[in-house]
N, C-alpha and C positions, 0 to 999 in steps of 0.2 A: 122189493127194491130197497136197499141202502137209502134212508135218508140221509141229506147234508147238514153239517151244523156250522152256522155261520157265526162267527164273529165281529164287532165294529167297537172297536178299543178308538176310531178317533169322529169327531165329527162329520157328521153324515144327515141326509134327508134321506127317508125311507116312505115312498108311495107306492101306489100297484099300478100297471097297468098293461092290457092284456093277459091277465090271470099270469102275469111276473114281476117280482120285487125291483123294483124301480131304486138302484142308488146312485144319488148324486152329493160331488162333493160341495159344501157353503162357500169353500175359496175359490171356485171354480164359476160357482153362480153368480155369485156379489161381485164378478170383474165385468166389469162393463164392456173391455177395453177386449175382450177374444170373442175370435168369431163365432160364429152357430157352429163350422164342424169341428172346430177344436174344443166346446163344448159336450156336443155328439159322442164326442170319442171318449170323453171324461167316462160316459154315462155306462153303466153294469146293470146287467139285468139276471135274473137267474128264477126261472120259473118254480112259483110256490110251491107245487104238489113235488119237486125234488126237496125241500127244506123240509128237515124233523125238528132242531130247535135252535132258534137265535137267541145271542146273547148280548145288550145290547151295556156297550162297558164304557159311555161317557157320555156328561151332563150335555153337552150340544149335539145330542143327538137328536132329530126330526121324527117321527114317525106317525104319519096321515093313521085318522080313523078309517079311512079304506084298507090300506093295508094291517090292519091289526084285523080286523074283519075278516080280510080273506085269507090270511095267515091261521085264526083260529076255526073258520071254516075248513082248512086243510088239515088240522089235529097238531099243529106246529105248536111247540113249546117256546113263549118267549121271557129271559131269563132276562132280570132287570140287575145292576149291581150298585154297590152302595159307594159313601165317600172312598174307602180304602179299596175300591174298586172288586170288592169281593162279592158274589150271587146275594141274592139278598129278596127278591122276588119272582114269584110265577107265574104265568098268566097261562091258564088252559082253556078248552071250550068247555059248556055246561053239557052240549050234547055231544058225544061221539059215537054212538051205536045205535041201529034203525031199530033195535027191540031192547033200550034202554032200561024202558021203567020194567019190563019182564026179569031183565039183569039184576039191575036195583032190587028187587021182591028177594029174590033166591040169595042175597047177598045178604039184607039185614036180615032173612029169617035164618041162617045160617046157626047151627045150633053150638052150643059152648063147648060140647066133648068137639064137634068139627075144628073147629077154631084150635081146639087143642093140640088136637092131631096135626092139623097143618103149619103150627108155629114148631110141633115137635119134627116134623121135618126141614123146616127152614134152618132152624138152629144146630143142626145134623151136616147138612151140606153146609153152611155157614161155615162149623168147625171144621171139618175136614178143607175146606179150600183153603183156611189158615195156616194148617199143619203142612198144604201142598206148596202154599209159599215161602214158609219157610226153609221145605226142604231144596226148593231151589233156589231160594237169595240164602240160603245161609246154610245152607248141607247140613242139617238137622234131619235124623228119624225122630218123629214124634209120634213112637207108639202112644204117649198119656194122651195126647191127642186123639189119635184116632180111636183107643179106646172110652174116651169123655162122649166122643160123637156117638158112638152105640151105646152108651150109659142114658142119653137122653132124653126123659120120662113125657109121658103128654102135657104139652104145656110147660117142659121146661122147668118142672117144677123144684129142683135141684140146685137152680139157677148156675148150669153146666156152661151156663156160653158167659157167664161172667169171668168161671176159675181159669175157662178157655183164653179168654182179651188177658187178662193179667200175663200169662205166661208166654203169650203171644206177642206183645208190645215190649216187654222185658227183654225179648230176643231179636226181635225186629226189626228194633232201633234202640239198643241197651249200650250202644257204644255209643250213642249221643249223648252227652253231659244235660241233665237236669231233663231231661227228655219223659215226659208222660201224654199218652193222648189226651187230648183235652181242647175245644175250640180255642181255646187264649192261649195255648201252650205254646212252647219254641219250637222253631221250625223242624221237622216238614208238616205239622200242624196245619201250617197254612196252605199247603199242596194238597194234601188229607181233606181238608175244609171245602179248597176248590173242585179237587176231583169228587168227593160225595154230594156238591151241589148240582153239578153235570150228569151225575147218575141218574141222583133223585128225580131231574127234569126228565131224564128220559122214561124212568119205571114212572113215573106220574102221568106221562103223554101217553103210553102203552098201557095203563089199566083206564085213562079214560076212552082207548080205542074199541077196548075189551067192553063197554058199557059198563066200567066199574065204579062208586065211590071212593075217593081215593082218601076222602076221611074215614072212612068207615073201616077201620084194623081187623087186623085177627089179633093183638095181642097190645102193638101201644094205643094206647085211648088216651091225651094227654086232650083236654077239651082245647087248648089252645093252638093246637095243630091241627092245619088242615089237610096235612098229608100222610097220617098216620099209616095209610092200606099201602103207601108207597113209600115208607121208612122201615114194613116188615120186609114187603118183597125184595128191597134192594140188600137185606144182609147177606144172603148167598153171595151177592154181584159185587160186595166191597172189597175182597180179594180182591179183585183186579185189579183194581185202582191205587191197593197196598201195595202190589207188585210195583205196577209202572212209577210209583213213590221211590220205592225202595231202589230199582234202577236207576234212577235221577239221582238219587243221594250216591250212591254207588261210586257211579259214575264221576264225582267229584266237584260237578256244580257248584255254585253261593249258589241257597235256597234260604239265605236271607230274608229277600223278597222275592214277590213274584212278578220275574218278569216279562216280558212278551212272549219271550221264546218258551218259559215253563209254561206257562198258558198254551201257547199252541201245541205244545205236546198232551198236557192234560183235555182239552177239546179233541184229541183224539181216542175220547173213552168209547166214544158210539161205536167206534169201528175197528175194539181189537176185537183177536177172535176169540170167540165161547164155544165151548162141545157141550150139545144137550143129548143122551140118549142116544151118544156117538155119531152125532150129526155138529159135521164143526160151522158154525156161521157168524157174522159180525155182532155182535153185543147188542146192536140197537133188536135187531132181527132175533136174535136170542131173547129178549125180555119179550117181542111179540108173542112167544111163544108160552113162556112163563107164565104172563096175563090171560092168554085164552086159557092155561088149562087149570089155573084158579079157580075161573069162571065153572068151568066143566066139575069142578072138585066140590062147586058151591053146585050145582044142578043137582048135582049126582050121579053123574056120568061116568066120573072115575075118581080115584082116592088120592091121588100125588100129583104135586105139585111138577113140572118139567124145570127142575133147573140144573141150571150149568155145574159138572163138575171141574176144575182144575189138573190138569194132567202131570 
C-alpha cells in the first residue's frame, strides 16, 4: 500500500490516539470562548500505519513522545526543517526487520569487488535516466550518454558519472544565468535541495524496512554521514525529481523561493510513477523493491540491483 506523506508548514499539536495521529490546532485550543463541538470538529485524525513520512516545517509545532513512538514504531520517516525552512533532519527507527542483526552480518561482511559491482550498476542506470530526461525536457539524443553508461567499469573507476553531471547540468538548466548544481547555488537549487531531501527520507525509511544500515555505503563513506547506503541508492531515483524540477521551471513559475505551492508539488515525490523490470508502480513502492533486492544482492541470492528505469 502507498504510503501518505504529510506535511505541517503551520502550528500544530501532534499526539496519538487509538493507533491515529491526533492534530489539533493551538488557536483553536487557547480559546476559551468555543464550544466542545466546534472544537471536535477542528480535530484530524489520520491513522499512522497509512503515514510513510512526515515533515514537520515550523517552530510551533507540538509533537508528544507518544506520537513519535508510535510513528517510528510504524517505520514512518519524520523529516524535521531548519530556519530557512528547508529538511535539515531525520528521525528513523533503530529496528525495522524481525531478522535484522542476520541482515546487518551479510551487509558489513559484503565483499569490496560486491560493493563494486553494485555501485557499477547504480551509476549505469543513474546515467542513462539523465540521458532519458533530457531527451524529454529538452529533445536531446544523447548517444555520449548512453554510450558513458556501458563504458562504466566496477566501481566506477573512470569516474564516468562525473563527465556524465557536467554535461548533464550544462544542458538541463544551461539557459539559466550563472546556474551550476550546487546546495548554495541559484535557483532551482533550492527545489533540487528539497526534492533530494524527500527522496533521501524515503530510500532511508525503505532500507531500514529492508533490515539495512543506512550508514553503511557501497561506495560514499564520508564518516560524518549518517546515511551514506541511502545517498548511493537514491542516485538512480534523482531523475525523477530532476524532471519534475525541470517541469516547474518550464512551466514558468518564480522559483525564487520556495513556496507553499512548490513544496506541495515537490511532496509529491513518493507517488510519481517508477517502472522497475517493466512493472510500473509509485516511487515510494519502487524503492521497496530496490531495498529488498540489495539485500538479496548482499545474501547472495541474486547479482542486480531492481531499479527503475526512465521511459
Amino acid at each position: 500500500m502507498i504510503k501518505r506523506t504529510l506535511y505541517f508548514g503551520n502550528p500544530a499539536y501532534l499526539s496519538v490516539r487509538l493507533a491515529q495521529l491526533e492534530i489539533r490546532l493551538p488557536e483553536v485550543e487557547k480559546n476559551k470562548s468555543l464550544s466542545d463541538s466546534f472544537r471536535d470538529s477542528t480535530i484530524k485524525r489520520v491513522p499512522i500505519e497509512d503515514i510513510g513520512v512526515i515533515v514537520l516545517d515550523n517552530k510551533q509545532i507540538t509533537i508528544t513522545q507518544g506520537a513519535l513512538c508510535a510513528l517510528l514504531d510504524n517505520n514512518v520517516a519524520v523529516v524535521t526543517c531548519d530556519d530557512q525552512r528547508m529538511p535539515s533532519g531525520l528521525m528513523l527507527p533503530l529496528s525495522g526487520n524481525t531478522t535484522q542483526s542476520e541482515r546487518f552480518r551479510y551487509q558489513i561482511e559484503a565483499s569490496l569487488p560486491l560493493k563494486k559491482q553494485l555501485w557499477q550498476q547504480t551509476i549505469q542506470i543513474k546515467i542513462l535516466n539523465q540521458s532519458a530526461v533530457l531527451r524529454s525536457q529538452r529533445g536531446m539524443e544523447c548517444g555520449n550518454m548512453e554510450a558513458w553508461a556501458k563504458q562504466v567499469k566496477s566501481g566506477d573507476a573512470d569516474n564516468l558519472e562525473g563527465r556524465a553531471a557536467a554535461f548533464y547540468w550544462q544542458n538541463l538548466f544551461g539557459n539559466i544565468d550563472g546556474f551550476r548544481r550546487a546546495r548554495e547555488g541559484v535557483a532551482p537549487n533550492n527545489l533540487l535541495n528539497y526534492g533530494y531531501a524527500i527522496l533521501r527520507a524515503v530510500i532511508a525509511r525503505s532500507l531500514v524496512g529492508s533490515g539495512l544500515l543506512p550508514t553503511l555505503g557501497i561506495h560514499h563513506h564520508n564518516r560524518y554521514n549518517a546515511y551514506c547506503l541511502a545517498d548511493d541508492i537514491m542516485e538512480p531515483y534523482r531523475p525523477y525529481v530532476d524532471r519534475m524540477v525541470a517541469e516547474i521551471v518550464d512551466s514558468g513559475v518564480d522559483i525564487s523561493t520556495l513556496s507553499a505551492e512548490l513544496k506541495s508539488r515537490l511532496l509529491s515525490i513518493p507517488v510519481l510513477d517508477v517502472v522497475i523490470n517493466g512493472r510500473r508502480s509509485p516511487l515510494m513502492i519502487g524503492v521497496g523493491k530496490t531495498t529488498a533486492s540489495l539485500f538479496r544482492c548482499y545474501s547472495g541470492e541474486i547479482r542486480k540491483i531492481a531499479y527503475p528505469l526512465i521511459e
